[in-house]
C-alpha positions in Angstrom: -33.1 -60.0 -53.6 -34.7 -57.4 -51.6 -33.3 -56.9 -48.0 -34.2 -54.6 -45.1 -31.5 -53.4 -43.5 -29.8 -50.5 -42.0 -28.5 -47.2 -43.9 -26.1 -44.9 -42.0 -26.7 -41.6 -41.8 -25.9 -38.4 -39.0 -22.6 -36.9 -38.7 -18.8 -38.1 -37.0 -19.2 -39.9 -34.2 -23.1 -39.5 -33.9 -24.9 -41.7 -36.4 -28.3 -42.0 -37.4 -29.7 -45.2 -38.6 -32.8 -45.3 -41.5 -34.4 -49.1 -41.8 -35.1 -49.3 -45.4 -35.8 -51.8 -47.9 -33.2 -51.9 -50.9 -32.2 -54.4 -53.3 -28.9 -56.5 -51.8 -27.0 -54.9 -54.6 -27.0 -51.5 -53.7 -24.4 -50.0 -51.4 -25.0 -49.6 -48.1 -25.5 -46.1 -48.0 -26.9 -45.8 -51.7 -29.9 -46.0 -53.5 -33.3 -47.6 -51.6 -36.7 -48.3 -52.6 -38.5 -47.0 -49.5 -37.9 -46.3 -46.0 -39.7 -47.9 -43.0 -38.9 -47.0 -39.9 -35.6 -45.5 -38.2 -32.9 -46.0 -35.4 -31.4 -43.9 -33.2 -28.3 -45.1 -30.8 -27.7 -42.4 -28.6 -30.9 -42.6 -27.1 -31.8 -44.4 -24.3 -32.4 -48.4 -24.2 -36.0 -47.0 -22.5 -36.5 -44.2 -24.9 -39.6 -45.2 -27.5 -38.0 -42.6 -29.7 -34.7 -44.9 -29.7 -36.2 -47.7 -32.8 -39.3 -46.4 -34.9 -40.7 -48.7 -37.1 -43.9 -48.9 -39.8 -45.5 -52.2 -38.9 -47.9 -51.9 -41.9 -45.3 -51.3 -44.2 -42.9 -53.8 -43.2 -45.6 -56.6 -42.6 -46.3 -56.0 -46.8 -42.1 -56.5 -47.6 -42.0 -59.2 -46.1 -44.8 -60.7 -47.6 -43.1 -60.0 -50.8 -39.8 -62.1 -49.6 -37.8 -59.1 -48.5 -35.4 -60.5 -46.0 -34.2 -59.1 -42.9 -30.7 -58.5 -41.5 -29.8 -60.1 -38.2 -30.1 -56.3 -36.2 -33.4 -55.1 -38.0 -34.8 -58.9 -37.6 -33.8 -58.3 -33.9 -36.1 -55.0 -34.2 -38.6 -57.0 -35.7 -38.7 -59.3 -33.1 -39.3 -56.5 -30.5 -42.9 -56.4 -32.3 -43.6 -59.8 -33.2 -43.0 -58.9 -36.9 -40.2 -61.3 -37.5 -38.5 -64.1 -35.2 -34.7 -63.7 -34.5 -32.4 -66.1 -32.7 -28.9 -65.7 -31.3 -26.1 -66.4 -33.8 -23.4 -68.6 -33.0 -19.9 -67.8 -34.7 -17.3 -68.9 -32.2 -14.2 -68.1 -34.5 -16.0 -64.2 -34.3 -14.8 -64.1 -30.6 -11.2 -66.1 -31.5 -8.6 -64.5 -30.1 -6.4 -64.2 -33.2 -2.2 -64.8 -33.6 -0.4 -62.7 -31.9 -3.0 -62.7 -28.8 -2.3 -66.3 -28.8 0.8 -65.8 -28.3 0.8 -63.2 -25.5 -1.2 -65.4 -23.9 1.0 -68.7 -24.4 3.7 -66.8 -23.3 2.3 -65.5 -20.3 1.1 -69.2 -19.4 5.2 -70.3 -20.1 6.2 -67.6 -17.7 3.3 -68.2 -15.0 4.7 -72.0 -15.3 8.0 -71.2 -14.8 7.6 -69.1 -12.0 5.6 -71.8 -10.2 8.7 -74.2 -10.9 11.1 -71.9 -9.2 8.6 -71.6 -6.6 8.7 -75.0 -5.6 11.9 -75.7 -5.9 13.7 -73.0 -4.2 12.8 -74.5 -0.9 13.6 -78.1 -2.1 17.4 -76.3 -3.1 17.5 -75.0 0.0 16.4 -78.4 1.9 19.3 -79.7 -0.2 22.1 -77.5 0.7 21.2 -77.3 4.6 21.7 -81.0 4.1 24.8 -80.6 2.0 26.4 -78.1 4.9 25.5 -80.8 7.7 26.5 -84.2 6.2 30.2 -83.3 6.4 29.9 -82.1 10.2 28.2 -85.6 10.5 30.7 -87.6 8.8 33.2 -85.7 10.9 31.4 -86.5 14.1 31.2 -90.0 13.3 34.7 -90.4 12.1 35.8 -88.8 15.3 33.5 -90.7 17.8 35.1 -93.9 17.3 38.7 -92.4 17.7 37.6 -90.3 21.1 35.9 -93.9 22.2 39.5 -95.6 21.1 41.8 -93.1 22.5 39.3 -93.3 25.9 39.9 -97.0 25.5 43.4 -96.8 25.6 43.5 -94.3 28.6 41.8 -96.4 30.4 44.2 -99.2 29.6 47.6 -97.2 30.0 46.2 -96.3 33.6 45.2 -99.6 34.8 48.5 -101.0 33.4 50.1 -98.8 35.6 48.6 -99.2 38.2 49.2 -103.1 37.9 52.9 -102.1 37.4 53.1 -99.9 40.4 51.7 -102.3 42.8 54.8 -104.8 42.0 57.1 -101.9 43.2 55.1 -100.5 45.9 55.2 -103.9 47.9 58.6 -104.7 46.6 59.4 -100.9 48.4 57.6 -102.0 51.6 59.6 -105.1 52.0 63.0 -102.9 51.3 61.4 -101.0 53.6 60.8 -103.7 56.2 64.2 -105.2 55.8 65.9 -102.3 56.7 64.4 -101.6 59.5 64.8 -105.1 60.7 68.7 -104.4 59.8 68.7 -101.5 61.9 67.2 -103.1 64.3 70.3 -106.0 64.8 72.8 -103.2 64.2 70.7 -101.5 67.4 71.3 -104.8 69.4 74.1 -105.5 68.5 75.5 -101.4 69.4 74.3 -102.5 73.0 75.7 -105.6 73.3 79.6 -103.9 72.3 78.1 -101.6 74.8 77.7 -103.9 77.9 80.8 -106.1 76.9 82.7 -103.0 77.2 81.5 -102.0 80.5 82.3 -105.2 81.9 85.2 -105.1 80.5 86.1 -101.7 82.7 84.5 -103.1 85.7 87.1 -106.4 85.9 89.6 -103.8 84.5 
């Protein structure tokens, strides 16, 4: 099967491209039946010089079935000599293993850092609470004992006061009787008086 296709040629790192037409046999680099045009990569994309090809000679090959590769087809197409379409080989551009890999892992880490992300403020949420429930169990165990121990103030103040009021009248009436007592032991001290006086008098 004849085939035209590229032949390397030029020197390290500068190559030089001749289109030929060889059978699909022969190396790459190796024997050819004729030449037909030539390309030239480190030229310009603008530079006519950059893909040379012989119309007449190519438009006769392929008359004779000579196929073209996929980059001298795209050439071809350049001059209406041959039509050439996109290929599509998905598993070309693949990623392969190890990239995989890299990139799972660097999706398990991106995850995982999102995680801690969200939950560092729901830890934080839940030790705040964890600091203040004790303070409010405390305060809630103590309110009802400050409201009791009020309560029984309260109480212990008003029963004394009920006690004291007993004693407080029960002082005022000792009071009252003794001054009542004094009072006789005054009239009676004047009435010894006056009997004795009159008793001097008729003495």
């Amino acid at each position: 099967m004849l085939k035209i296709r590229l032949a390397r040629g030029g020197s390290k790192k500068r190559p030089y491209y001749s289109i030929v037409v060889a059978d699909s046999h022969s190396p790459r680099d190796g024997r050819f039946i004729e030449k037909v045009g030539a390309y030239n990569p480190l030229l310009k994309r603008d530079d006519p010089k950059r893909i040379t090809l012989n119309s007449e000679r190519i438009s006769q090959w392929l008359s004779k079935g000579a196929q073209p590769t996929d980059r001298v087809a795209r050439f071809l197409s350049t001059e209406g000599l041959a039509k050439w379409a996109p290929s599509s080989n998905p598993k070309k551009g693949e990623p392969h293993a190890k990239a995989k890999e890299r990139a799972q892992a660097r999706t398990e880490r991106a995850e995982l850092a999102a995680q801690a992300a969200e939950e560092a403020p729901v830890e934080e949420v839940a030790a705040a609470a964890a600091e203040e429930a004790p303070v409010a169990e405390a305060a809630a165990e103590e309110a009802p004992v400050a409201e009791e121990t009020a309560a029984a103030e309260e109480a212990s103040v008003v029963e004394a006061a009920v006690e004291e009021a007993p004693a407080e009248e029960a002082a005022a009436e000792t009071a009252a009787e003794v001054d009542t007592a004094a009072e006789i032991a005054d009239e009676g001290a004047d009435g010894a008086q006056d009997q004795a006086s009159e008793a001097g008098e008729e003495a």
